[in-house]
Backbone as a chain_set.jsonl record, in Angstrom:
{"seq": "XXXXXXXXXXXXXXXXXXXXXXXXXXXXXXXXXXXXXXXXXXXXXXXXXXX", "coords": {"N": [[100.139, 54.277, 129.094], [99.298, 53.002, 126.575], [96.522, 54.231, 127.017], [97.114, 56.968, 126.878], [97.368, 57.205, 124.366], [95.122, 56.829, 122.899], [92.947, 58.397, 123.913], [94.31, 60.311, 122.449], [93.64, 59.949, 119.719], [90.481, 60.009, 119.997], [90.848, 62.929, 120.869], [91.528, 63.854, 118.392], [89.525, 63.208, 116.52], [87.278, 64.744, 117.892], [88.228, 67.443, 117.391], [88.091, 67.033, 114.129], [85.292, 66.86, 113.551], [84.695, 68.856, 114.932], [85.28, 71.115, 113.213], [84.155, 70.406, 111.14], [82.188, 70.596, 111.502], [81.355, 73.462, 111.961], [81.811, 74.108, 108.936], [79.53, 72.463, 108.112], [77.962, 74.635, 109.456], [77.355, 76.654, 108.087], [77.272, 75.405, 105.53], [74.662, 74.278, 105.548], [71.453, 72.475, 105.417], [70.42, 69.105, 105.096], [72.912, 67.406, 105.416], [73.72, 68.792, 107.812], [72.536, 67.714, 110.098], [72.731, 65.182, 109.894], [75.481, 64.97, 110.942], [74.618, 66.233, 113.164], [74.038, 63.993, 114.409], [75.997, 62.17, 114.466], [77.849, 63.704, 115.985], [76.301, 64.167, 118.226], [76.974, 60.909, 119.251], [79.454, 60.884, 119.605], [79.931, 62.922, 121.486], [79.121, 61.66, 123.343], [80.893, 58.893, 123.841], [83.39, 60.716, 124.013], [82.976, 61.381, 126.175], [82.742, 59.124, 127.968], [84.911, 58.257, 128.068], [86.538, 60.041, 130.035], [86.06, 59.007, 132.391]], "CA": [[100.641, 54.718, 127.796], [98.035, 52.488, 125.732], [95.551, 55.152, 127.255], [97.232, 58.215, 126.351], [97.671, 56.94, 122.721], [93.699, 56.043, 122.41], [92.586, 59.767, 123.941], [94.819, 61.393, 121.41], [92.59, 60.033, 118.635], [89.636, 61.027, 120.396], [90.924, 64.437, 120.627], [91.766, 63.89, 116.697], [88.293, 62.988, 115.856], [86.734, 65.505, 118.124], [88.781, 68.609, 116.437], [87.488, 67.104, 112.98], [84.329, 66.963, 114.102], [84.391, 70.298, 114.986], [85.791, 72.104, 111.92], [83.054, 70.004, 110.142], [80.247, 71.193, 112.317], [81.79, 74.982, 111.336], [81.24, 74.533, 107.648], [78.27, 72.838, 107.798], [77.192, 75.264, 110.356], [77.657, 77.864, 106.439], [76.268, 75.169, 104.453], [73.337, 74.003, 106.107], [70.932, 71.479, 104.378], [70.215, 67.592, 105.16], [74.428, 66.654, 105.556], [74.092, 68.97, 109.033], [71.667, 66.796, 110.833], [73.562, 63.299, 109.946], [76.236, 65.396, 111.488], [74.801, 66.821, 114.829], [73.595, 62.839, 115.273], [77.22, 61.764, 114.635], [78.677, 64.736, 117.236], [75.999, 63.348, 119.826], [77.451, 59.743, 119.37], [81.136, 61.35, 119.42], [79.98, 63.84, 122.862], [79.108, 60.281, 124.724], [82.343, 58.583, 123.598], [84.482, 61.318, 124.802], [82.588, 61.681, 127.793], [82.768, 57.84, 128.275], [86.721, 57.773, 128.559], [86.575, 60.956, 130.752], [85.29, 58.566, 133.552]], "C": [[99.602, 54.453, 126.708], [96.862, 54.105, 125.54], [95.469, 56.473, 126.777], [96.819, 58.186, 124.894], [95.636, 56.993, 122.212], [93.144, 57.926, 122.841], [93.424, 60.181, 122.651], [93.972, 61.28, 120.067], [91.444, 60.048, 118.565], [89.338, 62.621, 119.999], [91.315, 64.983, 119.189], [90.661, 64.363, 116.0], [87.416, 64.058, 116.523], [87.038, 66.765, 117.579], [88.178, 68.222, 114.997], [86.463, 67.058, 113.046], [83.887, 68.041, 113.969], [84.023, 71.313, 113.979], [84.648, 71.08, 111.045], [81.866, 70.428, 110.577], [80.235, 72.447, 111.892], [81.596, 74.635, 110.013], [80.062, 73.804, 107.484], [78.004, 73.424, 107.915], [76.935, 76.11, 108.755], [76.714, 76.877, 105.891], [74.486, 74.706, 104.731], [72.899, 72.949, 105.022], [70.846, 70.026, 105.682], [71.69, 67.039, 106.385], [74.468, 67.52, 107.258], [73.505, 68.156, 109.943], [71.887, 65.788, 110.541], [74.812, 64.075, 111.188], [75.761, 65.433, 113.097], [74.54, 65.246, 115.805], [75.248, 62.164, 115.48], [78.143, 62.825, 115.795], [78.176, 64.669, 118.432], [76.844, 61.953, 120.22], [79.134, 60.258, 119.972], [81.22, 61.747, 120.952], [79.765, 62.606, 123.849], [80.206, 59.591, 124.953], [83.564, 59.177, 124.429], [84.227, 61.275, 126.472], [82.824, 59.746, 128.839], [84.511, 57.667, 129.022], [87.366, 59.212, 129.272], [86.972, 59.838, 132.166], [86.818, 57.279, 133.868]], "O": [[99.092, 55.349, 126.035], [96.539, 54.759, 124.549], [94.474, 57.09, 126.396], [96.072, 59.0, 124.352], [95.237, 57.231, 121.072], [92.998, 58.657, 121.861], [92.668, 60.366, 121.698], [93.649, 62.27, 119.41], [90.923, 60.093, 117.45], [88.476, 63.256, 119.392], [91.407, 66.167, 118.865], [90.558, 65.328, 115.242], [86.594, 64.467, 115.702], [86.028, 67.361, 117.205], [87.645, 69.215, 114.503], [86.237, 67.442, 111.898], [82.98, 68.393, 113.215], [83.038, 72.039, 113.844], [84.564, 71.533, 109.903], [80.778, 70.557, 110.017], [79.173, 72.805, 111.384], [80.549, 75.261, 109.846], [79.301, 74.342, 106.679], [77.399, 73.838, 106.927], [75.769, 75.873, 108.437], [75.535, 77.189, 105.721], [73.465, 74.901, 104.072], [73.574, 72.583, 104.061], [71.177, 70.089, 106.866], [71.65, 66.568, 107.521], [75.226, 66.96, 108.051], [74.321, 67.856, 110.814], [71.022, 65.045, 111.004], [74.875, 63.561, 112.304], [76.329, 64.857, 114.024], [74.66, 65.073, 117.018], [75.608, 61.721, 116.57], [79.157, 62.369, 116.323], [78.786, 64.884, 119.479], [77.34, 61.854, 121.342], [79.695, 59.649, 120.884], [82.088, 61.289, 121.695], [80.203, 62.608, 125.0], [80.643, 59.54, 126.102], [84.378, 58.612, 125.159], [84.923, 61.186, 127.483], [82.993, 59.489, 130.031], [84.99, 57.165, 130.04], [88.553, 59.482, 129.094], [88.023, 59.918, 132.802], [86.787, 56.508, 134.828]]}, "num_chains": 1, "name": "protein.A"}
């Protein structure tokens, strides 16, 4: 149960994630590349509690 509860805010933070990577992807600049380093950190994470 613990487990389910802890993925779900994974799959929280990966959906905001997302929809933030989509308007940078528009604004472009500096703020996307803090981003794509924070969506690598995020893609190991998820992939971590895959396993």
């Amino acid at each position: 149960m613990r487990g389910e509860e802890q993925g779900g805010g994974v799959l929280m933070r990966f959906l905001l994630y997302a929809v933030a990577m989509v308007l940078l992807a528009h604004a472009g600049g500096a703020e996307a590349g803090e981003l794509k380093e924070e969506w690598a950190e995020l893609r190991k994470e998820i992939e971590g509690t895959k396993k």
